[in-house]
C-alpha positions in Angstrom: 84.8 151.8 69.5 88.2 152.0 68.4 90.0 150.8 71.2 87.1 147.4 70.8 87.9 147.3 67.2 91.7 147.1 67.4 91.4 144.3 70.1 89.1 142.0 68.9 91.7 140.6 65.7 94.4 140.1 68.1 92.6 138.4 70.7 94.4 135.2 69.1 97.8 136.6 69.5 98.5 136.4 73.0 99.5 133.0 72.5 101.8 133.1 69.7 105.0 132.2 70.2 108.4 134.3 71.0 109.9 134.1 66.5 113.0 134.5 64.7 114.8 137.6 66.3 113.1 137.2 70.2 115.2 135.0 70.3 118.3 136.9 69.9 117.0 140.4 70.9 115.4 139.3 73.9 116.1 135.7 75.2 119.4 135.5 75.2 120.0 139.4 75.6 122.2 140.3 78.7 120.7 143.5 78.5 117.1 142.5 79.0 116.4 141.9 82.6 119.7 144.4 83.7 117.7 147.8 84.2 121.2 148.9 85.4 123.0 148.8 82.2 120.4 151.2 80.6 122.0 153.7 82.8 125.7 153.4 81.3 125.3 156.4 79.3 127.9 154.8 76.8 125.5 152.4 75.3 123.5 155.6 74.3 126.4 156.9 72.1 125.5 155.7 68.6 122.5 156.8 66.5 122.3 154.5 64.3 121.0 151.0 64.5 121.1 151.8 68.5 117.7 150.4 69.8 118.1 151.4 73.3 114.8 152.8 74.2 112.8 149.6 72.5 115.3 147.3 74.5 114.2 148.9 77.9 110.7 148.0 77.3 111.4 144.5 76.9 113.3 144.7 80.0 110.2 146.1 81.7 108.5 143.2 80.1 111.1 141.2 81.7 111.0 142.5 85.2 107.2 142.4 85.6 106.8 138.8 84.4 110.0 136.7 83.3 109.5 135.2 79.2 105.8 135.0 79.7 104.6 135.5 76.3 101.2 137.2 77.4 102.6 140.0 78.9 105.0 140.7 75.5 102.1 140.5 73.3 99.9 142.8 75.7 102.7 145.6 75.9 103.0 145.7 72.0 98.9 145.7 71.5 98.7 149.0 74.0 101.5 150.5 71.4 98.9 149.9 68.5 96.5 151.1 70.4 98.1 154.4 71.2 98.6 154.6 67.3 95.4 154.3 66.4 94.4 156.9 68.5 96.6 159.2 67.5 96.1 158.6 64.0 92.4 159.4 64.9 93.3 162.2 66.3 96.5 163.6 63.6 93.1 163.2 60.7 90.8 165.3 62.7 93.7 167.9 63.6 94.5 167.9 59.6 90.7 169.2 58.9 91.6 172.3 61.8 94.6 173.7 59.0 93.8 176.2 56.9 94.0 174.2 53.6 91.7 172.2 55.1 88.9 174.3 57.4 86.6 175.7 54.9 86.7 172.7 52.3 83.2 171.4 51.3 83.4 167.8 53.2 85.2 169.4 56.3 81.7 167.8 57.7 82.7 164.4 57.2 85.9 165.2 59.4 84.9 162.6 62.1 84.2 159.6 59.6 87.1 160.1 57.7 89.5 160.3 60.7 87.6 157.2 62.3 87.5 155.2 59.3 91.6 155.6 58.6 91.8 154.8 62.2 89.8 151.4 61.9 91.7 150.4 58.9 95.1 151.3 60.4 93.9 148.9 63.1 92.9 146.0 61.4 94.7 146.2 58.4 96.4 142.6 58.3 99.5 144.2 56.7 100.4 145.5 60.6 100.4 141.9 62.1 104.3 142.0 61.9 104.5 145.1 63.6 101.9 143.8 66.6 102.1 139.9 66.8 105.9 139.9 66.2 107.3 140.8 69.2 110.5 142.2 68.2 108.6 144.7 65.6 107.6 146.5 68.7 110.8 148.5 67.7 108.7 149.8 64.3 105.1 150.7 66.2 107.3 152.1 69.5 108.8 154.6 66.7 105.7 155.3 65.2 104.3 156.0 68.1 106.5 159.1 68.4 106.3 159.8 64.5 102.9 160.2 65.1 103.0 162.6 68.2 106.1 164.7 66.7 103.4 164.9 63.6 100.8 165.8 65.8 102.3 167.7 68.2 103.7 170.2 65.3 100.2 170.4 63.2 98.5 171.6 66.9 101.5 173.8 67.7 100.8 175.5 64.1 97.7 175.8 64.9 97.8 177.9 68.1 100.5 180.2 67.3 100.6 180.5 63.6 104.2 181.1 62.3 106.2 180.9 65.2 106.6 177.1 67.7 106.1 177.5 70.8 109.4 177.0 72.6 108.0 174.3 75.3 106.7 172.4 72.4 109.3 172.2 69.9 111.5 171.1 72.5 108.9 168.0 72.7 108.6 167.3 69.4 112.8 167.4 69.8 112.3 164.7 72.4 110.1 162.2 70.4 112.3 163.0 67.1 115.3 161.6 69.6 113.5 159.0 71.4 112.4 157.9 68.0 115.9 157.1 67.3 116.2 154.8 69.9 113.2 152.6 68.9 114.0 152.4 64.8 115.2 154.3 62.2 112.0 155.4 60.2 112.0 158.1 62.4 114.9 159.6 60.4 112.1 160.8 58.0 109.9 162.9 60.3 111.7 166.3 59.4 110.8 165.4 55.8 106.8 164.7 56.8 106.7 168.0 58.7 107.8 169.8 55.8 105.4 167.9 53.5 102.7 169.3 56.3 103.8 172.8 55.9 104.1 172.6 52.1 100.4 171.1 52.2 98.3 172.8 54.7 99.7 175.8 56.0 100.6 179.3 54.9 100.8 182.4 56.4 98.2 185.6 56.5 99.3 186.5 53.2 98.1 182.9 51.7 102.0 182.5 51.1 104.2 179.6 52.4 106.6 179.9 55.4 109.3 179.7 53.1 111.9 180.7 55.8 110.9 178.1 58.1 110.8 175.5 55.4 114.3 176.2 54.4 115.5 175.8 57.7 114.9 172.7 57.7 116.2 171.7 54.7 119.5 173.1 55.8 119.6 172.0 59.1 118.5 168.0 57.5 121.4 168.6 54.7 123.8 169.2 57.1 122.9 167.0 59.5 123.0 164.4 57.5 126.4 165.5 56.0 127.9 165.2 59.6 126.8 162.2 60.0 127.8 160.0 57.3 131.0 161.9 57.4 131.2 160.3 60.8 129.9 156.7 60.0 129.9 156.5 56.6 127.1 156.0 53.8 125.1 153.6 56.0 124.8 150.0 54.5 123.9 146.9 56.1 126.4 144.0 55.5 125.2 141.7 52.7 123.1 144.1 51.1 123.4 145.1 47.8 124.8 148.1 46.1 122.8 151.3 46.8 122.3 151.4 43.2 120.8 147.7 42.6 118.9 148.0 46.2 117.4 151.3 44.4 116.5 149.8 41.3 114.9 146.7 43.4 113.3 148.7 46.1 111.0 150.1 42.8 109.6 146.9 42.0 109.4 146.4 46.1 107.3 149.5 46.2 104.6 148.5 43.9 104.5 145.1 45.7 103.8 147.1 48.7 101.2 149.0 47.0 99.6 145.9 46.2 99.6 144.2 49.7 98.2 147.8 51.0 95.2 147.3 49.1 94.5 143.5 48.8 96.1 141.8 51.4 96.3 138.8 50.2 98.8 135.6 49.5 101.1 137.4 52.7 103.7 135.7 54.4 107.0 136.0 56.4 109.9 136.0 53.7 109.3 137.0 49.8 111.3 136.0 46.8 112.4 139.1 45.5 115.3 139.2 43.1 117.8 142.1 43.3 117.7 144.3 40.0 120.7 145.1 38.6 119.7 146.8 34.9 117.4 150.1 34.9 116.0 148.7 31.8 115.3 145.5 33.4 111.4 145.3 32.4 110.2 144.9 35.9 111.9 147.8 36.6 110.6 149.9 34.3 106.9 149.1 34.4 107.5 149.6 38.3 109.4 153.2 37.4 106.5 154.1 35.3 103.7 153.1 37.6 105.0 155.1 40.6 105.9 158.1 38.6 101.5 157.9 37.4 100.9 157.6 41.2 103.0 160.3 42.1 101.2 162.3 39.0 97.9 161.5 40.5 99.2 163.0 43.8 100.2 166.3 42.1 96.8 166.7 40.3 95.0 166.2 43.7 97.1 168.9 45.2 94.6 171.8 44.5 91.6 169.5 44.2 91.6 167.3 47.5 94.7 167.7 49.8 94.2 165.1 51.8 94.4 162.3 48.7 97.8 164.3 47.9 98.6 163.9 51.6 97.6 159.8 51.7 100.2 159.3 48.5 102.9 161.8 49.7 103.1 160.3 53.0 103.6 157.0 51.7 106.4 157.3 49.7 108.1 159.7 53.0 107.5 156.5 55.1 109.5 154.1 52.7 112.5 156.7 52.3 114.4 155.1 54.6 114.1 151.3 53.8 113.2 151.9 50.2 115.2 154.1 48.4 119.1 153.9 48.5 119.8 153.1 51.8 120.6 149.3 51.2 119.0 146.6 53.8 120.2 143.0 53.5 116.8 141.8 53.3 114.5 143.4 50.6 111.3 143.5 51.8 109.3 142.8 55.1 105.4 143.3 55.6 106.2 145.7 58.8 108.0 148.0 57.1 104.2 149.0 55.7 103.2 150.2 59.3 103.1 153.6 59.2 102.6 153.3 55.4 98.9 152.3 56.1 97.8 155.6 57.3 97.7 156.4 53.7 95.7 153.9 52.6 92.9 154.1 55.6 93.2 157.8 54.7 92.9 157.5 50.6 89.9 155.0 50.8 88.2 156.6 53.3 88.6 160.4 51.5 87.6 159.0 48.2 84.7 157.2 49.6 83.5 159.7 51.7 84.1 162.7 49.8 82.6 161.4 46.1 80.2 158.9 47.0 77.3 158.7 49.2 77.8 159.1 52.8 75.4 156.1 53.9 77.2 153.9 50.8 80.0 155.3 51.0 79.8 154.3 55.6 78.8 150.6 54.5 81.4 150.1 51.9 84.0 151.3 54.4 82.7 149.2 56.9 82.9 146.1 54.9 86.2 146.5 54.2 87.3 146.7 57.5 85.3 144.0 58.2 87.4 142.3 55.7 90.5 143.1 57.1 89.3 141.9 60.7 89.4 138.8 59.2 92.4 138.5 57.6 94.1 139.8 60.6 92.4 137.1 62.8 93.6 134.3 60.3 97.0 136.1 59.7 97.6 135.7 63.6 96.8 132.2 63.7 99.6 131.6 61.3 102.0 133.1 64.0 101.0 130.6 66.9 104.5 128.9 66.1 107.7 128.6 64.1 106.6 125.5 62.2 103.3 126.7 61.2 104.5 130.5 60.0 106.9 128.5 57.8 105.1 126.1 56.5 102.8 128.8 55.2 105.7 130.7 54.0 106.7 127.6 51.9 102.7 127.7 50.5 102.7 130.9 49.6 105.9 130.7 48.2 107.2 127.2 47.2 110.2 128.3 45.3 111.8 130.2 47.7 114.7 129.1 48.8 115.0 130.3 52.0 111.5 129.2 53.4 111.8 125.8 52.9 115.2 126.0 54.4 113.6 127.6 57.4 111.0 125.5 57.5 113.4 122.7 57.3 115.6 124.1 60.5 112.8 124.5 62.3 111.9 120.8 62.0 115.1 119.9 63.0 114.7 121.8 66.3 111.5 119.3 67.0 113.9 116.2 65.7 111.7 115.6 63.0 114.3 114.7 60.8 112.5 112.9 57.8 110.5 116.4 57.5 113.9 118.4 58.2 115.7 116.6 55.2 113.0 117.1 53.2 113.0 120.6 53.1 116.3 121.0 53.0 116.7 118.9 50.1 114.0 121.1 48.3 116.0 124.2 49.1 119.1 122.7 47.3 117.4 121.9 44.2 116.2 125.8 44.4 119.3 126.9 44.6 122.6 124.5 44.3 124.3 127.6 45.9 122.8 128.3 49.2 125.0 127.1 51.9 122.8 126.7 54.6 120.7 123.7 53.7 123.9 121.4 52.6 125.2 122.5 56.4 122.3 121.3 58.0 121.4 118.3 55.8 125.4 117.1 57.0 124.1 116.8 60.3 120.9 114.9 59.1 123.2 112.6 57.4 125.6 112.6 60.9 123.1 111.2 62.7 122.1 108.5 60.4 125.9 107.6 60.5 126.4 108.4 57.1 129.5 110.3 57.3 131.0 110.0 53.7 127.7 112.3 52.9 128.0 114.7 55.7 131.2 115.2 54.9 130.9 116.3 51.5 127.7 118.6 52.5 129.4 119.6 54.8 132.8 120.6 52.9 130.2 122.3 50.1 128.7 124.6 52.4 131.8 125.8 53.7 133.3 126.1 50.2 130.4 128.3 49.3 130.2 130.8 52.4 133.4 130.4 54.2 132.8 133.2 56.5 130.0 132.0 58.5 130.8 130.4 62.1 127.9 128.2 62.2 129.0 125.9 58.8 132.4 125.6 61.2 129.8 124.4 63.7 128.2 122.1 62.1 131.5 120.2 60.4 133.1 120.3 63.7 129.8 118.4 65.1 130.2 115.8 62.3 134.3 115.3 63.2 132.8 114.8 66.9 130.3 112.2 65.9 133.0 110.1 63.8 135.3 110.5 66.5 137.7 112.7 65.2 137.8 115.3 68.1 140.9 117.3 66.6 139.6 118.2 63.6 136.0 119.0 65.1 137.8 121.2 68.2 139.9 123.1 65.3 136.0 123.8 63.3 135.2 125.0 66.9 137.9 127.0 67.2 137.5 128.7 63.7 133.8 129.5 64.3 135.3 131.0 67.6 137.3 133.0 65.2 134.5 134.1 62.7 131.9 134.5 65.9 133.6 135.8 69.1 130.1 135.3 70.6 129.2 132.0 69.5 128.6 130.1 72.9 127.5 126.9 70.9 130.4 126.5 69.5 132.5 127.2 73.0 130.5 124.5 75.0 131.2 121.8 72.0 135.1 122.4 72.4 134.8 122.2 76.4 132.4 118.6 75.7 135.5 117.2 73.9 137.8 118.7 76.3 136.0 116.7 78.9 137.0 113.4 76.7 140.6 114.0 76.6 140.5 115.1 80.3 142.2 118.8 79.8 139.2 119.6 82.4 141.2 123.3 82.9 140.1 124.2 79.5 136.9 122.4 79.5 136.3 124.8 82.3 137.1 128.3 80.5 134.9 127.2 77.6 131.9 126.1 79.5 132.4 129.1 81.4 132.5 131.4 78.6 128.9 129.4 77.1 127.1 130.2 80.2 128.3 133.4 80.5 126.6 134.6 76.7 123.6 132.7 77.4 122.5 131.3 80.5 118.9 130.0 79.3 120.5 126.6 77.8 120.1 124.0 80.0 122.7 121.8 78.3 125.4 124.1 78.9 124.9 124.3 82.8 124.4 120.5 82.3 128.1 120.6 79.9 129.6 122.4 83.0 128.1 120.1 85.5 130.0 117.2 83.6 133.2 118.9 84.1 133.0 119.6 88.0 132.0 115.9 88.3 135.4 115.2 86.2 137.1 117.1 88.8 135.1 114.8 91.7 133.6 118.3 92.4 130.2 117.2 93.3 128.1 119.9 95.0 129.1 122.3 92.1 128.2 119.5 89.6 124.9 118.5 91.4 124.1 122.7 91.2 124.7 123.3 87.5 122.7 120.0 87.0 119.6 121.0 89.0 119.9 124.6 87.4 119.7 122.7 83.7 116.6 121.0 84.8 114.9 124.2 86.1 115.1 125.6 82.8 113.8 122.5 81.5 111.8 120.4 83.5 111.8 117.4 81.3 115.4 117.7 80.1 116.0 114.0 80.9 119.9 114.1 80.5 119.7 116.5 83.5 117.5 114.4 85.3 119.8 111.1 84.5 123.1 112.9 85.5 121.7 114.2 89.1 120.7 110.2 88.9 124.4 109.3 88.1 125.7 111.6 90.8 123.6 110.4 93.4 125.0 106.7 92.4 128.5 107.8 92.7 127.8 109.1 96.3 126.2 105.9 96.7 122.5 107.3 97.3 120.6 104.2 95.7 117.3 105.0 96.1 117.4 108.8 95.1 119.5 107.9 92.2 116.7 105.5 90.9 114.0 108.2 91.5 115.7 110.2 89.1 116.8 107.6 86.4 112.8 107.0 86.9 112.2 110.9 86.1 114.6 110.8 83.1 112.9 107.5 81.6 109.2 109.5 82.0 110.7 112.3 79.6 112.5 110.0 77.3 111.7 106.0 77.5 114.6 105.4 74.8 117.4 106.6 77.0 119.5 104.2 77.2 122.0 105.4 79.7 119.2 105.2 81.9 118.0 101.7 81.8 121.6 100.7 82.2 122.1 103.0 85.3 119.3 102.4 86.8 119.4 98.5 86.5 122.9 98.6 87.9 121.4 100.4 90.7 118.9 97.8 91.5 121.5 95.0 91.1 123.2 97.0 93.9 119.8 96.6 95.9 119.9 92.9 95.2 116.9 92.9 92.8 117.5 91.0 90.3 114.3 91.0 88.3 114.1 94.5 87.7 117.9 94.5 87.0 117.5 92.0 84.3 114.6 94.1 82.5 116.6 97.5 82.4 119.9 95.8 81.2 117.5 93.8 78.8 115.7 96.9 77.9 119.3 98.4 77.2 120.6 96.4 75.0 117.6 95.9 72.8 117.9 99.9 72.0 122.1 99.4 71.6 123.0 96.1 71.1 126.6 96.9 71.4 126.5 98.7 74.4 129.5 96.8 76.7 128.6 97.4 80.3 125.0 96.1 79.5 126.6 93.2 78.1 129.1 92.6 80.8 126.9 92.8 83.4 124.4 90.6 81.8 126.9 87.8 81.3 128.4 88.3 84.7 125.0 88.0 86.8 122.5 86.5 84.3 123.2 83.3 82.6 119.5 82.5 81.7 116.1 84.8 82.9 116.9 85.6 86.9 114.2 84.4 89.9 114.1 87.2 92.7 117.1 86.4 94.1 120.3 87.2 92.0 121.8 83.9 91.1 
């Protein structure tokens, strides 16, 4: 029942598209795809912020079935799935404690652990951590969170004080492969203790507080080595620990909220960093957590496992809530493991003070509930445009989202939408750099250079450090023709970015134009080489081995661009071009034909291909193309040429 129950809200998800970081994590990621480099022990060095272990599965993803989406979404529903079993199973291995054997509704064991299964499962709060496939690196941690848990509480309860030596060392072994899927795992120790503080003591009725201690010391230590080593650890752009504390309270109760009613969710929330204690937020926020932490301690001799639901949800936001700052203040699948506590709370309070049958039909109603959401939540995810434009519903004064959304109808050339957006992201906030940078471009294309300029010079002005505003001016400077100051914007986003390939196969298409082919070489080289899955950078470099009459190389690189997009007509119109040059007539028509199918407003094309057929002597079709050609660019000089050199007046089928 479980296993049917978790599937049927995600049956819409196979389809969703790869989002935001798959692009980045896995796409262009040399690593996925190389099973070879998982065994260069050096990559396994660092513990922090070292995925290794979640990369390897999407390299197994890889392997099996190239970028088919299916196959990613399938992989990261069988993680949930595990999950929910083994949350099932950690509830009905809590009732087998000693706190917890001889308590009045130890009866109700199966429902309660079955019911915080289900609503683990369908709780549309975990959509993030299922439907996004990079998030597989939160529900691949949590899958060995929850077995170290569970491994312990059964360990506990077959030799009383003392581990057994084959299992600790596997509990070791999730702890570390934890690591190496995301760093919540850091607060396991912490949960075991808070297991041994609840539900165990020894013959005497006493805790182990010898053991307990042990941990402590061995965690205070441990963690004194470490940041010793690395340093208090702080992701760039994040606030001070301080203000990301004093923020991270109001983030809890938000959380809180979105735990029980799910609803008005979405992808990135307006949340303002904190920086006064007094700050009214913060203290109505302060006080609220320190009642629901009160409520915890009351229930400690009363009902355990309500002290257990709250206790574990404030362990499971130590790492990402507390003073360990994050640039971004809040994400949805941070709540993963979180909403154990709230399948565990709802279903002990309903089960334990109300009615069994009422208590069954209220809980199943809720899931019910939560099915649905889920179903509806995954729809939102099918693609970029769609998860963003919800994002902007949700929240229209963010900032952020409607720049997003903005971006992402750029990358459809939708640019009256794109400009839109962007413009409603500016008057949000006159000092986010982003949408001025990409509204330059907008402006570029329209030839409206004065204004892309200026954008262009603002957004730089207000975040000089970030390659891609280098980018983006430098592809402005290209379209007005000013190729110097555009390859030195190149060159500084080079600087900023080491990695940024975009930027490397722009210098090397202006290279190409002032014919220093040697150079155009080494940077379309270097494109390819940091991501090989853009077809107009195989296309860049095909361009410069037909500069350097290199034509079996060029036609390769060009074919290769149009196997990674099969209706990439400026592939399809260069093989057309090459075939020309080699003076294959017919073949280089088929493909001018091919390119005109994917885009009818190429205009290179038309004029190719009707020089082609005035090669063949037929004139009619000649006339059309070169007719055709200068009705989308009315300036374009070889049209024109050859339309006063051939065609004085309308052609018969014979050329005149």
């Amino acid at each position: 029942m479980l296993i049917l129950i978790t599937i049927i809200p995600y049956l819409n998800s196979f389809t969703c598209s790869f989002q935001l970081d798959d692009y980045h994590i896995i796409q262009i990621n040399k690593q996925i795809g190389n099973i070879e480099k998982f065994f260069d022990f050096s990559i396994w060095s660092s513990i922090f912020y070292n995925r290794q272990l979640s990369n390897l599965t999407f390299t197994i993803n890889y392997l099996i079935d190239g970028f088919n989406i299916f196959g990613y979404h399938a992989f990261n529903l069988l993680i949930h799935l595990l999950n929910v079993l083994l949350v099932f199973n950690l509830v009905n291995n809590l009732f087998e404690t000693p706190s917890l054997k001889n308590i009045e509704f130890y009866k109700d064991k199966k429902f309660i652990a079955f019911f915080t299964a289900v609503i683990f499962a369908v709780h549309p709060i975990q959509v993030q951590a299922v439907t996004y496939i990079t998030q597989r690196m939160v529900s691949l941690s949590i899958f060995f969170y929850l077995s170290g848990m569970l491994i312990y509480i059964k360990t506990r309860l077959q030799s009383g004080q003392k581990l057994n030596a084959v299992k600790y060392l596997l509990l070791f072994i999730c702890f570390v492969f934890g690591i190496y899927s995301k760093e919540i795992i850091f607060s396991l120790p912490i949960a075991i203790i808070f297991i041994e503080l609840l539900f165990f003591k020894n013959s005497e009725g006493k805790l182990n507080l010898k053991f307990i201690l042990s941990i402590v010391a061995f965690l205070i230590c441990a963690s004194a080595i470490i940041m010793i080593k690395n340093g208090f650890p702080q992701q760039a752009e994040a606030p001070t620990p301080y203000h990301y504390f004093l923020t991270q309270l109001t983030v809890l109760v938000i959380y809180i909220r979105l735990l029980f009613i799910p609803l008005n969710q979405h992808l990135y929330y307006l949340v303002a960093v904190k920086n006064n204690l007094f700050d009214a937020a913060v203290l109505s926020s302060t006080i609220f957590i320190i009642i629901i932490i009160a409520i915890g301690i009351y229930f400690y001799k009363k009902n355990k496992l309500i002290s257990f639901a709250i206790g574990m949800f404030f362990i499971s936001q130590i790492i990402e809530s507390s003073i360990f700052p994050f640039k971004y203040l809040l994400f949805e699948y941070r709540l993963y493991l979180s909403t154990i506590s709230v399948g565990l709370l709802i279903s002990t309070v309903l089960l334990t003070y109300f009615k069994k049958k009422y208590a069954i039909t209220a809980l199943s109603v809720i899931a019910f509930i939560y099915c649905i959401l889920t179903f509806n939540q995954n729809s939102i995810w099918q693609n970029p445009i769609k998860l963003w434009t919800n994002n902007v519903e949700k929240s229209p004064k963010n900032p952020v989202a409607n720049n997003n959304l903005g971006s992402e109808y750029m990358m459809v050339n939708d640019f009256e939408n794109a400009f839109k957006f962007f413009n409603k992201a500016i008057e949000l906030d006159s000092n986010y750099a982003d949408p001025y940078s990409q509204r330059a471009v907008i402006f570029s294309n329209n030839k409206n250079y004065s204004a892309a300029i200026k954008d262009a010079f603002k957004a730089i002005k207000l975040n000089p450090k970030i390659a891609l505003l280098y980018n983006n001016r430098g592809y402005i400077y290209q379209s007005w023709g000013n190729y110097d100051s555009a390859i030195a914007d190149f060159k500084k986003a080079i600087e900023l970015e080491p990695t940024y390939h975009n930027a490397m196969k722009n210098i090397s298409v202006l290279l190409i134009d002032k014919n220093k082919l040697k150079e155009a070489m080494f940077f379309a080289n270097k494109s390819i080489e940091l991501d090989s899955t853009k077809e107009d950078y195989w296309n860049n470099r095909g361009n410069v081995f037909f500069a350097l009459n290199d034509f079996g190389n060029a036609e390769k690189d060009y074919q290769k661009s149009v196997a990674i997009k099969y209706n990439y007509a400026r592939g399809l119109h260069n093989i057309g071009v090459l075939k020309l040059k080699q003076n294959q007539i017919d073949d280089a028509i088929n493909y001018f034909n091919l390119a005109l199918q994917q885009n009818d407003k190429f205009v290179d094309s038309y004029f190719y291909r009707g020089y082609s057929f005035l090669l063949k002597n037929i004139a009619q079709l000649a006339f059309q193309d070169l007719r055709q050609c200068l009705l989308l660019a009315p300036n374009h000089e070889g049209a024109r040429q050859l339309m006063n050199q051939y065609f004085s007046s309308p052609p018969n089928n014979n050329l005149r």
